[in-house]
C-alpha positions as CSV (number, residue, x, y, z in Angstrom):
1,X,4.9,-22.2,7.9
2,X,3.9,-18.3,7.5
3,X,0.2,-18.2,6.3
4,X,-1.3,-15.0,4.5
5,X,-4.8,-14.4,5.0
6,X,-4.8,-12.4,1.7
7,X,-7.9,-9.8,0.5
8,X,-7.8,-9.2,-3.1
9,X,-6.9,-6.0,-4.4
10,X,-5.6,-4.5,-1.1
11,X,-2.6,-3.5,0.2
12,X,-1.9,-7.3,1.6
13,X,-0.5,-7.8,-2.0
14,X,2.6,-6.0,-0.4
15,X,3.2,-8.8,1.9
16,X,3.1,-11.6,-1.0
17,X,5.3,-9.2,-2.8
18,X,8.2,-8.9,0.4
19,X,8.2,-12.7,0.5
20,X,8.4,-13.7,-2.7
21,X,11.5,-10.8,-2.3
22,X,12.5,-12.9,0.2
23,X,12.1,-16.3,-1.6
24,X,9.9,-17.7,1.1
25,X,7.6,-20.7,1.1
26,X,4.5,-19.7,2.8
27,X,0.7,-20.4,2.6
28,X,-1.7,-18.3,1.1
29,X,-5.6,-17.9,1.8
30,X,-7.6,-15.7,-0.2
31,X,-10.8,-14.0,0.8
32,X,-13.4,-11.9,-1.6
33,X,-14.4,-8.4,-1.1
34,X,-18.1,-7.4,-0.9
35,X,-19.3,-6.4,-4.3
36,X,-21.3,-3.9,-2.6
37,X,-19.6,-2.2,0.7
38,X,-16.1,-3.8,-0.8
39,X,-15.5,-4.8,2.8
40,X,-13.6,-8.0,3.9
41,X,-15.4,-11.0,5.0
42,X,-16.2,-11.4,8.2
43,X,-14.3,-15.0,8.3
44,X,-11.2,-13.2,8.4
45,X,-12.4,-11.6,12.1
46,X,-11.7,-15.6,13.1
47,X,-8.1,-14.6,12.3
48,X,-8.1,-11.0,14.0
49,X,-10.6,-9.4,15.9
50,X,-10.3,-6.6,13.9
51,X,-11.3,-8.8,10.4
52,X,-9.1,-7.1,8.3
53,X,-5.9,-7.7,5.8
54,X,-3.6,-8.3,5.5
55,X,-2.8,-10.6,8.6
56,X,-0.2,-13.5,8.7
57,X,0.0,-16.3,11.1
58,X,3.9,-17.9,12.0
59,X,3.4,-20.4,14.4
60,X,2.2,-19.4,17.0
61,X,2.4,-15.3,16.1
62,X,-0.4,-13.8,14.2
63,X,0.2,-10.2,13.3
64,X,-2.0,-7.5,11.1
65,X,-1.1,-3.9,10.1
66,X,0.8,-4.3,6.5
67,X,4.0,-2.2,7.9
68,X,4.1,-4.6,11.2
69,X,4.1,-7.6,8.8
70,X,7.1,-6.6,6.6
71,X,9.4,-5.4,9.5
72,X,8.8,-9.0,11.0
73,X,9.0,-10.8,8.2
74,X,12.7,-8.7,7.9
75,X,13.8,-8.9,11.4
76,X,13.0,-12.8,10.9
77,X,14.0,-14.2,7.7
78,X,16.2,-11.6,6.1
79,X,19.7,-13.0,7.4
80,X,21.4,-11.4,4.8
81,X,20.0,-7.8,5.2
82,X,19.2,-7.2,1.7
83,X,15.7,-5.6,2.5
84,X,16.9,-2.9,5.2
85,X,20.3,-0.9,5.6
86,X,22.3,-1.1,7.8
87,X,21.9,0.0,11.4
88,X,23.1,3.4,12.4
89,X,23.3,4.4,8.9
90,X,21.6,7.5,7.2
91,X,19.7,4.8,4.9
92,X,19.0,3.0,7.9
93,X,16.5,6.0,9.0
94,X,15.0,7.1,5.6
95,X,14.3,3.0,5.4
96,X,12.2,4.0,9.1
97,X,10.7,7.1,8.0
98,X,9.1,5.4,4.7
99,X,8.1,2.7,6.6
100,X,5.7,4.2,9.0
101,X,4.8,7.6,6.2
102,X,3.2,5.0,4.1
103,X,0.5,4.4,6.3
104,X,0.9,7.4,9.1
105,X,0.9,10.2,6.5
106,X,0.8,9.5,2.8
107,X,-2.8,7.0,2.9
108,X,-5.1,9.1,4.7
109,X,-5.9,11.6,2.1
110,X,-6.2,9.1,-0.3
111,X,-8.4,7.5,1.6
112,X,-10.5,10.5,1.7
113,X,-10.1,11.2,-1.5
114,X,-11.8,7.8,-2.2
115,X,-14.7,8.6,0.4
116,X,-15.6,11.6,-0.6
117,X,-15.5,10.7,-4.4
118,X,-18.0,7.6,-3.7
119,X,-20.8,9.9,-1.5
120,X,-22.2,11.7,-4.1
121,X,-22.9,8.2,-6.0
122,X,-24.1,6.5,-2.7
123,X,-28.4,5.8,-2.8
124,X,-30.0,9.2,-1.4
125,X,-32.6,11.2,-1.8
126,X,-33.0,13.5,-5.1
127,X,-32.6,16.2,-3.1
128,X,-30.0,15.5,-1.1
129,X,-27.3,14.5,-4.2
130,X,-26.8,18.1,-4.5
131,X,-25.9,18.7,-1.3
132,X,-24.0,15.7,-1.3
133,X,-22.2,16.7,-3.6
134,X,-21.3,20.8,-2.9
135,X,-19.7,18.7,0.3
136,X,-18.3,16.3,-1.3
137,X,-16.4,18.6,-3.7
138,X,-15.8,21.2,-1.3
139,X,-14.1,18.7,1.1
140,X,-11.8,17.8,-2.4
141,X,-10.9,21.1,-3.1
142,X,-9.8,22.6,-0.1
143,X,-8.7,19.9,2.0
144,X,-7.4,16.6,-0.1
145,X,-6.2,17.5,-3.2
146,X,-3.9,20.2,-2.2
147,X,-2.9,17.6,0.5
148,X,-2.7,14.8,-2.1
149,X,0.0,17.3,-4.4
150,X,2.1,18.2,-1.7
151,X,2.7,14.7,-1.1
152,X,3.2,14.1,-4.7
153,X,5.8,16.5,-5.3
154,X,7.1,15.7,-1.7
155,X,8.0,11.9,-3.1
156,X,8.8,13.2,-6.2
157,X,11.9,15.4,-4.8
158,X,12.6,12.5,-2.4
159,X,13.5,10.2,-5.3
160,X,15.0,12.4,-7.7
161,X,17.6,12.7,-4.4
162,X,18.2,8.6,-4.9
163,X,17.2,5.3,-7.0
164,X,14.7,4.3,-3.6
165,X,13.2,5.4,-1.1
166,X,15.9,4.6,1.3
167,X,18.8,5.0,-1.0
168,X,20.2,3.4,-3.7
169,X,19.5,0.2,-2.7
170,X,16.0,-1.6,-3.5
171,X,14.6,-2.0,0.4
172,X,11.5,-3.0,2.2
173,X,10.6,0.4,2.2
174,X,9.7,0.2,-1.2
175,X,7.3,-2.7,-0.7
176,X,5.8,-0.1,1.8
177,X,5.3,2.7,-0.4
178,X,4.7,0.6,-3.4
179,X,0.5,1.0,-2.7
180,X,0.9,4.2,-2.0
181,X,2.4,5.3,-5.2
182,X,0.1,3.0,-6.8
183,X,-3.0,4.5,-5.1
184,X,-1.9,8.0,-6.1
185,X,-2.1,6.8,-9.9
186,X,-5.1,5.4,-9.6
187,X,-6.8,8.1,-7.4
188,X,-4.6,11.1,-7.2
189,X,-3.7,12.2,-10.5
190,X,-0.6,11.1,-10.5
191,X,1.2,11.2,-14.3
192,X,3.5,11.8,-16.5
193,X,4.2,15.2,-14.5
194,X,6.2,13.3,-12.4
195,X,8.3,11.3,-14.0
196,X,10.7,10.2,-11.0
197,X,7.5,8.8,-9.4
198,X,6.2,7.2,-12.7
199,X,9.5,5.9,-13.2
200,X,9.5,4.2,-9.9
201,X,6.1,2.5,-11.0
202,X,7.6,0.6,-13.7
203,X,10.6,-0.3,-11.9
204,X,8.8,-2.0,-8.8
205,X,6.4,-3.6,-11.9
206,X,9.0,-5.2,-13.3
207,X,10.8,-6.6,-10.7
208,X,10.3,-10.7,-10.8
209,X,9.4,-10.8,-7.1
210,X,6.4,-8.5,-8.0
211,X,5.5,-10.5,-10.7
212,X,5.6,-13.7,-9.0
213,X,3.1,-12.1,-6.4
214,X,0.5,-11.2,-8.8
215,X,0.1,-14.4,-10.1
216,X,0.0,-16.1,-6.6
217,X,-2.5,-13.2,-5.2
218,X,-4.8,-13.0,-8.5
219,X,-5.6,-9.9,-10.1
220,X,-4.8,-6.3,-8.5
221,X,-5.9,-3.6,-10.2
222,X,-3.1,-1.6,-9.1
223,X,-0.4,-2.9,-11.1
224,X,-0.5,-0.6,-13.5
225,X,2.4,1.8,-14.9
């Protein structure tokens, strides 16, 4: 049976999402965050040496990196291919490309947009918060917003082109960008401006698959159109 180590409010949610998609039973094993670095456990370095989520175990194949996971879990258990076009189709390479900018291009600036927001509140010296945060601020300006819109309105125009990321059919590519649209809400200003990408939102919200993953991963702070 597949097992999901499972870390609340991260982007493993996507993996319990693309199974219940999939109508899969599997096991599921939930780990805590640190209230104060918001790190994983370190149990979950007994599953990977790495100790971070989302990882699955099938038998006798345990496998991390959230993007890894879903093509697996696709190439495995999704005889009918209703997750991933067809090969040698245009949709079958948008369906690639979506799958690896999720992680490769679209979540590092919001992962420095979450760094750098978090220094100038971090313990420090009087002194030193104002430097802390000219940096900080700086680094926002110059480098990670203007980042952080071009990919907005990049994946704005993308889906104003078709229904999903891949085409008009609902894919595992968007499980993939799911967090990252979510993230971009949460941290990146996106609104109401975009309303192809805030349309998405509530689309992917309101599937039943979705739903049935929030309520077997617990509360995600991310689900939120």
């Amino acid at each position: 049976m597949i097992t999901v180590h499972h870390l609340n409010n991260s982007r493993s949610q996507r993996v319990l999402w693309l199974l219940e998609e999939l109508g899969l039973t599997y096991e599921l094993r939930k780990y805590e965050r640190d209230p104060k670095t918001m790190l994983a456990p370190p149990e979950l370095r007994k599953i990977h040496p790495l100790g971070k989520s989302p990882v699955i175990t099938d038998g006798d194949v345990t496998l991390a990196e959230s993007g890894a996971i879903l093509e697996y879990l696709v190439d495995r258990y999704d005889t009918e291919g209703r997750l991933r076009p067809a090969a040698g189709t245009p949709e079958r390479l948008r369906w690639q490309y979506w799958m690896h900018f999720a992680e490769g291009t679209a979540m590092p600036p919001l992962l420095l947009k979450l760094i750098f927001d978090r220094i100038p509140t971090q313990p420090m010296p009087f002194f030193a918060r104002p430097i802390a945060r000219g940096i900080s601020e700086k680094v926002l300006a110059t480098l990670v917003r203007p980042n952080l819109e071009r990919q907005l309105d990049y994946m704005e125009g993308e889906l104003a082109k078709s229904t999903w990321f891949a085409g008009e059919q609902f894919s595992a590519a968007d499980v993939q960008m799911s967090f990252v649209v979510e993230a971009s809400k949460q941290r990146a200003g996106l609104d109401e401006r975009r309303p192809k990408l805030m349309d998405y939102l509530k689309r992917i919200h309101s599937r039943p698959a979705y739903a049935r993953a929030i309520v077997r991963g617990g509360p995600y702070s991310f689900a939120n159109d």
